[in-house]
NUGUFI-393291 format. One line per field, with one value per residue (C-alpha): residue number from 1; residue in three letters; chain; y, z, x. Coordinates in steps of 0.5 Angstrom, whole numbers, plus 500, padded with zeros to 3 digits. Example, Ala and Ser with C-alpha at 12.3 -4.5 7.8 and 13.67 -1.06 7.14 Angstrom:
REM NUGUFI-393291
n 1:2 .
res Ala:Ser .
chain A:A .
north 491:498 .
up 516:514 .
east 525:527 .
This chain:
REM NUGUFI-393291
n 1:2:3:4:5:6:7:8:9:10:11:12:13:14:15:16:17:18:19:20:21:22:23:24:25:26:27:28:29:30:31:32:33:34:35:36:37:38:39:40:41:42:43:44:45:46:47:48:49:50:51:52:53:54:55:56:57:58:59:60:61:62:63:64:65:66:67:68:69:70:71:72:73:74:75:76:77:78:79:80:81:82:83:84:85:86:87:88:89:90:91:92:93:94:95:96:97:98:99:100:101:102:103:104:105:106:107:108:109:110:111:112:113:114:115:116:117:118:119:120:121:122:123:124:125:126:127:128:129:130:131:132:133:134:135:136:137:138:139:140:141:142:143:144:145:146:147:148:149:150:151:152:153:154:155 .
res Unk:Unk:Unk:Unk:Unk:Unk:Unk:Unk:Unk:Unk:Unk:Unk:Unk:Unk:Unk:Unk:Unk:Unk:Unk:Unk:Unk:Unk:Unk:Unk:Unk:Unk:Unk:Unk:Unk:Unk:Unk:Unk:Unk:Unk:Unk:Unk:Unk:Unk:Unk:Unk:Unk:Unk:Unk:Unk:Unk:Unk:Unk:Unk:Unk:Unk:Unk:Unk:Unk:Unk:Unk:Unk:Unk:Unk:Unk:Unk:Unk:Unk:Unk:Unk:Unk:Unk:Unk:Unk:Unk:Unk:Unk:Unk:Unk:Unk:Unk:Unk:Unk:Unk:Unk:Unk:Unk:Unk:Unk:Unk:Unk:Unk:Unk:Unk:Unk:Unk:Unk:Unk:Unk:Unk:Unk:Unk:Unk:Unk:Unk:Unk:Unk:Unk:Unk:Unk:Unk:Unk:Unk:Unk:Unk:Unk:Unk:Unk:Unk:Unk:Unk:Unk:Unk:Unk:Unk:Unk:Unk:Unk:Unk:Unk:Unk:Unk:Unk:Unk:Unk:Unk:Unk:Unk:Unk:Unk:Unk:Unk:Unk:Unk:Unk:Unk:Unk:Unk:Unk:Unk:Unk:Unk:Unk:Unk:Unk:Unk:Unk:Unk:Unk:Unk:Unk .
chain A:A:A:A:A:A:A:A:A:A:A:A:A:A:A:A:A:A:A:A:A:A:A:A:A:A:A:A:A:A:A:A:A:A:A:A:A:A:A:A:A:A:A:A:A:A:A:A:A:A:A:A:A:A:A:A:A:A:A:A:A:A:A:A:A:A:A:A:A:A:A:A:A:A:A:A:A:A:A:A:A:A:A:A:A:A:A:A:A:A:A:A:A:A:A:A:A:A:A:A:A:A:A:A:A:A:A:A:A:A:A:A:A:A:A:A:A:A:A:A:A:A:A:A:A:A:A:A:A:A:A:A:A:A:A:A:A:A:A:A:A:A:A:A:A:A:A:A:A:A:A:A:A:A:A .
north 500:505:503:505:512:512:511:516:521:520:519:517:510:509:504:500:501:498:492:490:490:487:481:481:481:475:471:473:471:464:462:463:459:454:453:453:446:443:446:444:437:438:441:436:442:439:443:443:442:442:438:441:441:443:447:451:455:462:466:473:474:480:476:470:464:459:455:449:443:437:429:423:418:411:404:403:409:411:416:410:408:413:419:426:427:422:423:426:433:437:443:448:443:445:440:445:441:433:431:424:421:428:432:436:434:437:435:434:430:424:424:417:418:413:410:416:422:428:432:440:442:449:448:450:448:445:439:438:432:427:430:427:420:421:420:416:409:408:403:397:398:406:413:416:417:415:420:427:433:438:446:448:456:459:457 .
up 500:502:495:491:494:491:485:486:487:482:486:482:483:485:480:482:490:488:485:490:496:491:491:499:499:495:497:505:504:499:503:510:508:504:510:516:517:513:518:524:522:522:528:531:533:533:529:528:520:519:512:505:503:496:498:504:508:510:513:517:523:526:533:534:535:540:539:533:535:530:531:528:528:530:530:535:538:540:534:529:525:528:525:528:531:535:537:545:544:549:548:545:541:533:529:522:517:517:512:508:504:504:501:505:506:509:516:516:522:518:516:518:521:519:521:519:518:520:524:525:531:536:542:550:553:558:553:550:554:553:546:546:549:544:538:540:544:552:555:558:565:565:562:559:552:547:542:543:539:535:536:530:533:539:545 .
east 500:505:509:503:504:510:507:502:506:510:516:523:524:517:517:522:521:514:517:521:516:510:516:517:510:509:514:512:505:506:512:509:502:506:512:508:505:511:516:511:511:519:519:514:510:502:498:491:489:482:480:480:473:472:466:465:459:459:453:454:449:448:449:453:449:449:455:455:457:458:457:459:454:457:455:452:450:443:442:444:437:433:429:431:424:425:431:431:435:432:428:434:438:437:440:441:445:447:451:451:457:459:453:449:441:437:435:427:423:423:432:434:441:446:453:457:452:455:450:451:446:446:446:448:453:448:446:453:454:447:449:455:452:447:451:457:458:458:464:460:464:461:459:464:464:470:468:468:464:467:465:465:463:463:466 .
């Protein structure tokens, strides 16, 4: 930005100027996101990397919402094979999208979920736990839960 003024004000060797930091500036940008999880994994830094999905969904909301929370249907949990509707979310859980084989479908009452259905809902924090339970499978000895929600906004 501040090479442009250069230009602008028809500094001599404006052009040049621009030139170089147009170059520091590119090199800094492609090498810092192409070289930090390479250097991490180097490092054995743990790094957290999210998949790259080929389509992504973004919405702006004047208020934040409820934090979104994101459950995989396992094999054998109470979810598996049952509809949405009957599914015992309490009063302020929404489920807003699952997504099969990785295609979003549209989360009706009747959507029977399958092993492996991704399911994005809202709700309070006070619900994630039976939510938790709800979409993984117990232990045989006790409660704890093997699987762990994901937050996808909010905290």
């Amino acid at each position: 930005m501040l090479a442009a003024f250069a230009l602008l004000a028809e500094v001599t060797g404006a052009e040049r100027v621009y030139g170089v930091v147009f170059v520091v500036v590119l090199v800094s940008v492609v090498g810092q996101g192409t070289l930090v999880p390479l250097v991490a994994r180097a490092l054995d830094i743990s790094m957290r990397e999210r998949p790259s999905l080929p389509w992504e969904l973004s919405v702006r909301l004047d208020d934040e919402p409820q934090p979104a929370h994101e459950f995989e249907v396992a094999a054998g949990s109470r979810a598996a094979g049952r509809t949405i509707r009957d599914l015992p979310l309490g009063e302020h859980a929404w489920v807003t999208l699952v997504v099969r084989d990785g295609t979003p479908t549209r989360p009706s009452g009747s959507l029977e979920l399958r092993v492996g259905d991704r399911v994005l809902l809202l709700a309070e924090a006070d619900d994630l736990e039976p939510l938790t339970r709800l979409f993984t499978v117990a232990s045989e000895t006790d409660d704890d839960d093997r699987g762990v929600a994901r937050h996808i906004v909010g905290s």
